[in-house]
Structures are given as structure tokens and as C-alpha cells.
N, C-alpha and C positions, 0 to 999 in steps of 0.2 A: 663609563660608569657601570659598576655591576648593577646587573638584573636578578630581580628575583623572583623566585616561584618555587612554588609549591611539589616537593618530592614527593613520592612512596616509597620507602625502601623494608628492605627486611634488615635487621638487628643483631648482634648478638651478643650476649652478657656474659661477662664471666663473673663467675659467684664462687665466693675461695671462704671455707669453712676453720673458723679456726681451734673447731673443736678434732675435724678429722684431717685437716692438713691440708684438704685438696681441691682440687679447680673443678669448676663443672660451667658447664654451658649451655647457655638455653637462646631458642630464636623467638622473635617476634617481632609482628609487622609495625610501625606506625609514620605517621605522614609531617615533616617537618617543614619550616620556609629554608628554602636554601637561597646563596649568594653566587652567579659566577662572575666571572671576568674574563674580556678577552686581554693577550697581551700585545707589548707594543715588541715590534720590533728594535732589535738592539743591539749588534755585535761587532760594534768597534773597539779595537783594541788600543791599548794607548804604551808603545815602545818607552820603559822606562825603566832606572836603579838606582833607588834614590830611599832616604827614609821615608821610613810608616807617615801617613800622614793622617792628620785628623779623623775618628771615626764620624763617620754619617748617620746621623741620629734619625730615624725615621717615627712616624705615628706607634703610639705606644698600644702594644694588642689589649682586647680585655682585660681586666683584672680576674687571674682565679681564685676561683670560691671552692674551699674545702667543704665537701659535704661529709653527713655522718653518715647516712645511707648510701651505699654507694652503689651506682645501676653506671654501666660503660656501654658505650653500642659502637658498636663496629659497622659504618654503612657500606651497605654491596651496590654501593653503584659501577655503571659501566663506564669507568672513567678513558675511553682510547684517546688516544692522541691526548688530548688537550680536556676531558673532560675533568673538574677537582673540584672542591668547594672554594669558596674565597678566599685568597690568601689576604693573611695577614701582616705579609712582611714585604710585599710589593713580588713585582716580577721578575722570573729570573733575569739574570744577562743572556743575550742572543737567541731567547724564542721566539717564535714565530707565532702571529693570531692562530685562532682557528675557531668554528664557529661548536657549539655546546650541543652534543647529541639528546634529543628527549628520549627516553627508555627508561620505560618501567623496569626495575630493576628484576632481575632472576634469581631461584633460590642461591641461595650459597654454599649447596652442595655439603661436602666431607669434611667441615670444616672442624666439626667436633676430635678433638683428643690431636689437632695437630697443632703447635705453633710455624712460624717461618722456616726456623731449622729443628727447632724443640720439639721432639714428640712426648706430647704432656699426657700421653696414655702413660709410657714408660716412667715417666717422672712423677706420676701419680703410683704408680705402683711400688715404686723403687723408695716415694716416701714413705711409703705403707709400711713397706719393708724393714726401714729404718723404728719407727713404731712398735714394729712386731719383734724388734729385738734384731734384727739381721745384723750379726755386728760389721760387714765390708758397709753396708751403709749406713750405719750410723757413725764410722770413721769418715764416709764421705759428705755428709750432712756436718760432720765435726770441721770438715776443712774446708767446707764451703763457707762455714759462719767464720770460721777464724779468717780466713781470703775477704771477704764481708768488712771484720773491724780493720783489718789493712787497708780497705779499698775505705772505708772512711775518713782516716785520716791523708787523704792524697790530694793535696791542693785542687783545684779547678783551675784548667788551663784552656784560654779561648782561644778563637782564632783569631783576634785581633791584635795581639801581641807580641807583633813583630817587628824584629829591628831596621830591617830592609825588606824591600820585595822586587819582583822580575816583572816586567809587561805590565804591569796593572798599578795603579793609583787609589785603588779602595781594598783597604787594607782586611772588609769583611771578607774579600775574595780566598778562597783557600788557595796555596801560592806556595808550589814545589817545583824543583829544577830534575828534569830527568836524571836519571842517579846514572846513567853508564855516557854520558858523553861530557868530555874533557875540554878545557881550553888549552888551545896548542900556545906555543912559544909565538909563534906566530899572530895569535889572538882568536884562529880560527875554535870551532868544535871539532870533537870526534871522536864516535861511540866506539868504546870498548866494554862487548859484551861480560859480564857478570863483576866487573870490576866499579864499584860505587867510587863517587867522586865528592861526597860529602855533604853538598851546598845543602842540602833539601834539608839537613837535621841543621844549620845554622839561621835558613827560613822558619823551620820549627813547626809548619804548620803538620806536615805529615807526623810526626812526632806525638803533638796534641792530638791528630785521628786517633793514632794506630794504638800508642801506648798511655792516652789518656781517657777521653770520654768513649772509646771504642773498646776501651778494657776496665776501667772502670764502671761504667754502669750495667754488661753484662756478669760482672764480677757480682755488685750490688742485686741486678733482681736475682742471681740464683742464690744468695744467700737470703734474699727474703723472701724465697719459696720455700728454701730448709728449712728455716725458721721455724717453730711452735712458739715463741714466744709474740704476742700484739707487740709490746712494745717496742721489742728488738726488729721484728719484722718491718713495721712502719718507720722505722730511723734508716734503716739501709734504702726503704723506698724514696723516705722523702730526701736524700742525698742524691738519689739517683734522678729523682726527675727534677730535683735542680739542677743538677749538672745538664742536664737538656734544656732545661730553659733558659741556660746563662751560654750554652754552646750554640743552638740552633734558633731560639723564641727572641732574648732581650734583643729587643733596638740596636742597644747599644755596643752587645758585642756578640749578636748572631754571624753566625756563618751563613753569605749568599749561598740558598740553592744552584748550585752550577760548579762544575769542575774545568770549567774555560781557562782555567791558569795555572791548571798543573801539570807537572813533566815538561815543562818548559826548557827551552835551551835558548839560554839567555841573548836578547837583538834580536832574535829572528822572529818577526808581527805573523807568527800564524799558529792554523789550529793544529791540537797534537790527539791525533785522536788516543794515544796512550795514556790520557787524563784518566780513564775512566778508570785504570788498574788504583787508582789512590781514594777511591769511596770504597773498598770492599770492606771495609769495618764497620761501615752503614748498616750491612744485610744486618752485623750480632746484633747490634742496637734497636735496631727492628723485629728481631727475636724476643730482645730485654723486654723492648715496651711491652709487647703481647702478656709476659710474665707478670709484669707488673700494674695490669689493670683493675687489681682487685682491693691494690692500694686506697685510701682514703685521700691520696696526696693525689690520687692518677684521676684527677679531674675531669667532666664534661671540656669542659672549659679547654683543660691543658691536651687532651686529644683529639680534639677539633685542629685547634693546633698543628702538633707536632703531625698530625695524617696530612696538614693542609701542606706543611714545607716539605715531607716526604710525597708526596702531588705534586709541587712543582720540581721539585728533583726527576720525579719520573715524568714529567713533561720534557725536563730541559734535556732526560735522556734519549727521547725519541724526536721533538720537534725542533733543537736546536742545533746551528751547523754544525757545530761538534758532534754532539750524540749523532746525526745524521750520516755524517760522514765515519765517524766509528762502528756505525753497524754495517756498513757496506768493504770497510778497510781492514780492521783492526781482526788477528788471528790469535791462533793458542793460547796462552792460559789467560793473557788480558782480555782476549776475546769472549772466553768462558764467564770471566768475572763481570766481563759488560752486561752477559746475562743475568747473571744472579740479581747483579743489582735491578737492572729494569725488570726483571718478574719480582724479588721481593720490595721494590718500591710503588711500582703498579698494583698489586693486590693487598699489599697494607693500604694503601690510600685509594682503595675500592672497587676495584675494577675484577669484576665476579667471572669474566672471559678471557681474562689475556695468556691466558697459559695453553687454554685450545687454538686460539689467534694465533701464537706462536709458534708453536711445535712446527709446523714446516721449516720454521728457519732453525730451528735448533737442530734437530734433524738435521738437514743440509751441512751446518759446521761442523757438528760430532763427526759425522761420517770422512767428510773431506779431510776432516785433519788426522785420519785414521788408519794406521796402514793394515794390512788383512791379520797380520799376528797379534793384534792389539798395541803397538806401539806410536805412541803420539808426535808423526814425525817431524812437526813445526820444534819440539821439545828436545827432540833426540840428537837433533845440528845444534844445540845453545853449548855455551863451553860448561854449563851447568846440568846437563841434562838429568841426573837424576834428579834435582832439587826441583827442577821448571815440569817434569813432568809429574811429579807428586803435586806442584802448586796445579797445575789444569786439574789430577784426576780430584782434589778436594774438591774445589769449581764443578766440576762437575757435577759432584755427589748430593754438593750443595744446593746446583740448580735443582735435581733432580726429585729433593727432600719438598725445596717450596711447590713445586710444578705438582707434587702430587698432594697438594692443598685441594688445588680444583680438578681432581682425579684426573691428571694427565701423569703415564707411566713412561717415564725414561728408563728404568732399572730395567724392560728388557727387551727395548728398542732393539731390532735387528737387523742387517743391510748386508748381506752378501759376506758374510758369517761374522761382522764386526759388529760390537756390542759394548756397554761399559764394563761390564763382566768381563771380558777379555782382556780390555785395555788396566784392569787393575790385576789380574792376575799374571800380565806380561811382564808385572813391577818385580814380583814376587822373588824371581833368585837373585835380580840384580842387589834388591835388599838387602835379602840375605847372605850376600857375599859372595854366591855361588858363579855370579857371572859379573860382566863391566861393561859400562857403555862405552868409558874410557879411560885412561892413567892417569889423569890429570887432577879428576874430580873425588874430592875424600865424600865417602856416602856417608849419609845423616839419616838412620833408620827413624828418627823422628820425625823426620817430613811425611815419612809413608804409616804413621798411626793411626790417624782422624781416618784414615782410607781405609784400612783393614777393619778398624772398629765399625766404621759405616759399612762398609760390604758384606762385612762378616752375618752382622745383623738383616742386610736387604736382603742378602741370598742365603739364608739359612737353610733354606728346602734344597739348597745345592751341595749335597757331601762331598763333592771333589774341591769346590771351590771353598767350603768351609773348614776342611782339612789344610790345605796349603796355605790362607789366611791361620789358623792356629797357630801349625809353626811358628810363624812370624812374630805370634803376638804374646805367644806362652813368653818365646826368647826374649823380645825386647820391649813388652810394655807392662814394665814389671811397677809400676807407678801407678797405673789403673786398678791392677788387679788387687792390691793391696791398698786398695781405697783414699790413697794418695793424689788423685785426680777427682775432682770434685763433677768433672764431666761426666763418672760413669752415673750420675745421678738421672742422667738424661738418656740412658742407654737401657735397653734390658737387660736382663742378664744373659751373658752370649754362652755358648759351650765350652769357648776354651778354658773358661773359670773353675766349671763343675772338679771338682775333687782337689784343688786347692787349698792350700791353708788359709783358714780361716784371719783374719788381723785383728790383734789383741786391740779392745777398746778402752779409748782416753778420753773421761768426761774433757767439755771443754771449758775453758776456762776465758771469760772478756779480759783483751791483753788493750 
């Protein structure tokens, strides 16, 4: 039975003006009843392939209450291991008890003007910008609302609507087949690196992640931050936290917190610890919510919630044999994303320490997987190498974006001259055409965008490094600069823009 008592924690609000467009945030202390719970033990697996079978209806959470004044608090508790509030939606599969730490909660730090990935100084200013006539952003506000009415009408796809599944009998399980390993003639498996094998988009749950509630509702809150209009802004919101509460919240057709059944290769009853690489669309959605708390739709109520299933997800990522054995196994870029998730799942659902907690082991992996030129050399053996190492250096950039929420600096970590600075500049001629990793692989200067944009911007104080990144990005990210990417809303404006042409603006128009 949960126990409960009496917290203190510290708060924080976000207050979104809709006279000047933009977020602000304020702290304050107050003392609430909280609920915990220990869990049970539970990680049997059940060998099967067979149809979806009946969803398992559980106890219905609260009903939310739309408020007209809207106050959101964000608790800084110290959630390690096993610390969350009550869930609502029962426990994950395969965690382990653990007993509830008392601590008075600690400040929460630099938390002002950052989101998860979002730096909402930049996005505050860049709406400004838009306001004050800038026309690169007011085309990028133009294409964020227009992406916005897109992402409206885009059905809601859950995870419980599946035609068959692998290993599991409960069909809320999210439930992917490792995409590189093959059934032989024989009947056996066997992985052929960067060669996909299908199954996983005809399970459909990776699908639903990646290309539906994972890109639709980050799509949704950035267009209801563009937004100047109440009406319009609140329709984009209130689409978006439905689609959360119909993916992650309803009974009926939430997704269990846990990734114990994905990457699967089919008969074989055991853990994969490459499950964890199929939540990284998690971290944007936990970006979104941040955006989206000043919503009238974004409930008490509804993020109590949505923090309580992102707590046991970061539970199931550290205490359950999966997660356990993927932090001690699992290398390069799946490795990296293991991270991201457990620090952006960990400190959205409250835990005000985990990123100083941390650092020794992040540390230890960056380094190890690092050779002294900056090249990423778990990455540089794949038959993909330039693609697998663009996927680690975003992971990277990404952990490094959340970690310095609670002022922990990765940008310029150093170890016997290796560094992330290095290991993105090591990218730099392969990009650009100038060098190869090898003959085989056609390069996709897209994969290396997010990277140069983010670095360009962390090391700005660095001219050599910000020169070599320009190249790169004057050449080929000609979509941003031209307000085509609704992203750069979230970016400052970087130097390789300065002296540009300007891009003709087009009111927009509801399609």
C-alpha cells in the first residue's frame, strides 16, 4: 500500500504572457501530501507470436480539471533510484523494490531560461525578434504554425494497435524486433550490420514512437509557442496533451513504462539491452511538455501524471534488469542515448542531483569510446560509420544540453587532449567531402546539421572551431538559414548567418 507524508519542496512556474509572447519563471517553496510506492518484483517473460490480445484495462487515473488560472509546478525532489510520486498506472514490468529516501529537497539551481533540450532564453528572444519585424523569424514562426495545422490533423496512433507481437502477451508493451538481424533459411537469426529487416514498421510500435506522438507533439508545442494568437495557441496545445494522454495516461491504451520488449529477435526469452536505443524520442516529448506548461489544457492534474510515468520509466531505467544490465553493457551511440534518456527522464520527474551523481560515469564512456583525434571508434568499424557517428555526436550534444540544467559542463570536458570539441570537428572534412571513412558509405551531410548548429552555437568563443563549422553550414544548411526550419527558433542567431540574404516574408495563411 502507498504511504504517505508530507513533503517540502521547491516549485517552479511558468508564466507565458500573451501580450509579449514569452515564458518566464519564477520559484517558490510550498509543502504538499505526497504518495509513494514500493514495487513488486516482476520480470518474467512469456515466449510468444501470436495476435494482439485483449487490452488490460486498469484503475481509471483522476479526472482532469481544466483551470482558468493556470499555476504548474515542477517538484525538485531527489528522486535516485527508485524515488517518484505515486504512479498511476501501476508498476513497471521488471523492477525491483526499493525503500524511499527522506530529503528535504535542494535548490534547483540554473534552471531559469533552459528547457530539456530547448534553450528558452534563445526562443524567447528569437520570438522577440519575430515581433520586432525580423523577417528570417517571422518566416520561421510562419512555418512553425503552418507544421502546427499539419500536425493537427494527424490521426492519434497508440501503442496498443497491434496486429501481432514478439515475446510478450500485453499488447500495452511497446514491442520492436531488432532491425539488423535476419531469419536465415535455416530458421536461425543473423545480424547484418546497417541492413534493416523490416519487422519492427509491420509491429508498428516504433513507428507510432518515432513518426507519431514523438513528432507530433514536439511539432504542436513549438507551434504553440509561435503562436500570438489565444485561440490558435491553445488548439495546438490542447491536441498535444491529448495525444499524451491517449499514448502514455488512458487505461486503456497507455503505453507500459518499460522498454523490456524491444529490439527483440524473435524465440530468443532474453534481455536486449539495445531496447533502450527505441525511447530516444522520449527526451523531444519531454522537451514539448516543458513548452507547453503554460497551457490552460497542461493541468495540475495532467502533470502530476505524465512526471509520475516519466518516474517510472526512469526507475525501470536504472533498477530494472534491463536498464541494469544496459548501463554496464550497452556502447556507442545506443549507449549515449541510454544516457540522454535516463538524465532527461530523471530530472523532468525530479530529481535535483542526478546529473553531479552522474558525471563519473559519463565521463568514463565519452572518454573510452574516444580515440585521441576525436574519432568515435565503436562508430568508425559500423558499415555506416559516418551516419552512426553523427547519431552518437547528436547524443552527445543532447546529453550535454540536459546535464547543464543542473550546471554540470560536458562542452569542455577534457582527458588527455580528447574532448567533444574534437570529436565534432574530427567530422568536419569527412562531411565535407574532403576525406572518407570508406567507399561503401554515400554521406548524408544532414545527419551532421543538429551537430554543427549545436556546436557552433556551445563554442562560439572558439574561432577556429567556428570557422570550420561555418563552412559546413553556409554549404549545406541552406533550409535554416532561410527560415525554412522552424528549429532555428530555438537557436540564437549564430555568425555564419550575419550578411545573408534576408528571406522575403509570407503572411500565413490557416490551410
Amino acid at each position: 500500500m502507498p504511504t504517505k507524508q508530507e513533503v517540502k519542496m521547491a516549485a517552479k512556474c511558468y508564466i507565458y504572457s500573451y501580450e509579449t509572447n514569452l515564458c518566464s519563471i519564477a520559484f517558490f517553496d510550498l509543502t504538499f501530501a505526497c504518495s509513494f510506492e514500493k514495487k513488486p518484483e516482476n520480470n518474467q517473460k512469456v515466449i510468444s507470436l501470436q495476435p494482439a490480445s485483449k487490452p488490460v484495462v486498469r484503475a481509471a487515473p483522476q479526472p482532469v480539471v481544466n483551470l482558468t488560472e493556470k499555476v504548474v509546478l515542477q517538484d525538485t525532489l531527489d528522486v535516485k533510484k527508485s524515488l517518484k510520486h505515486e504512479s498511476v498506472n501501476g508498476p513497471a514490468r521488471g523492477t525491483k523494490p526499493s525503500g524511499v529516501k527522506k530529503k528535504i529537497p535542494e535548490a534547483p539551481g540554473k534552471l531559469v531560461n533552459k528547457g530539456v533540450i530547448t534553450n528558452t532564453a534563445n526562443l524567447n528572444k528569437n520570438l522577440q525578434a519575430a515581433t520586432s519585424g525580423d523577417l528570417l523569424m517571422k518566416k520561421a514562426v510562419d512555418k512553425a504554425i503552418t507544421d502546427g495545422y499539419k500536425a493537427l490533423k494527424k490521426p492519434i496512433a497508440v501503442i496498443t494497435t497491434k496486429s501481432f507481437m514478439v515475446d510478450t502477451e500485453d499488447k500495452h508493451n511497446f514491442n520492436s524486433v531488432a532491425p539488423y538481424w535476419h531469419q536465415q533459411d535455416n530458421g536461425t537469426w543473423k545480424r547484418i550490420d546497417g541492413k534493416a529487416n523490416g519487422l519492427s514498421g509491420k509491429i508498428g510500435d516504433t513507428v507510432k514512437l518515432q513518426k507519431g506522438v514523438g513528432s507530433v507533439v514536439p511539432t504542436l508545442a513549438l507551434a504553440y509557442v509561435a503562436s500570438s494568437n489565444p485561440a490558435e495557441k491553445e488548439k495546438f496545445a490542447a491536441r498535444a496533451i491529448e495525444y499524451c494522454q491517449k499514448f502514455f495516461l488512458n487505461p486503456a491504451t497507455r503505453m507500459n513504462p518499460n522498454l523490456d520488449y524491444a529490439q527483440l529477435i524473435p524465440g530468443q526469452n532474453k534481455i536486449r539491452v539495445e531496447s533502450a536505443v527505441e525511447g530516444e524520442k522520449l527526451v523531444e516529448i519531454v522537451d514539448a511538455l516543458l513548452l507547453l506548461q503554460s497551457s490552460k489544457h497542461y493541468t495540475p492534474e495532467f502533470d502530476r501524471q505524465i512526471r509520475s510515468w516519466f518516474g517510472d520509466m526512469a526507475d525501470w531505467m536504472v533498477n530494472s534488469p534491463t536498464g541494469k544490465q544496459a548501463d554496464k553493457k550497452i556502447r556507442g551511440n545506443i549507449g549515449v542515448i541510454y544516457e540522454t534518456m535516463r538524465a532527461a527522464f530523471a530530472i523532468f520527474s525530479g530529481d535535483t542531483s542526478y546529473a553531479r551523481r552522474r558525471l563519473p560515469r559519463v565521463k568514463e564512456r565519452l572518454f573510452a569510446e574516444m580515440d585521441s583525434d576525436g574519432g568515435l571508434k565503436l562508430e568508425l568499424g559500423r558499415a555506416k560509420p559516418n551516419m552512426y557517428s553523427n547519431k552518437a555526436l547528436n547524443a552527445w550534444l543532447t546529453l550535454a544540453r540536459i546535464m547543464a540544467i543542473q550546471d554540470v559542463d560536458l562542452w569542455t570536458l577534457e582527458e588527455n587532449g580528447k574532448s567533444l570539441e574534437k570529436a565534432v570537428l574530427f567530422m568536419v572534412p569527412y562531411m565535407m567531402g574532403e576525406k572518407k571513412l570508406n567507399d561503401t558509405e554515400e554521406v548524408q551531410p544532414r545527419y551532421f546539421k543538429e551537430v554543427a548548429r549545436t556546436a557552433q552555437y556551445a563554442y562560439r568563443n572558439h574561432p577556429a572551431t567556428v570557422q570550420a563549422l561555418e563552412q559546413f553550414l553556409v554549404k549545406y544548411d541552406t533550409d535554416f538559414r532561410e527560415g525554412d526550419d522552424p528549429a532555428i527558433l530555438t537557436e540564437s542567431y549564430l555568425p555564419w548567418m550575419k550578411g545573408l540574404p534576408q528571406p522575403e516574408f509570407s503572411s500565413f495563411q490557416e490551410q
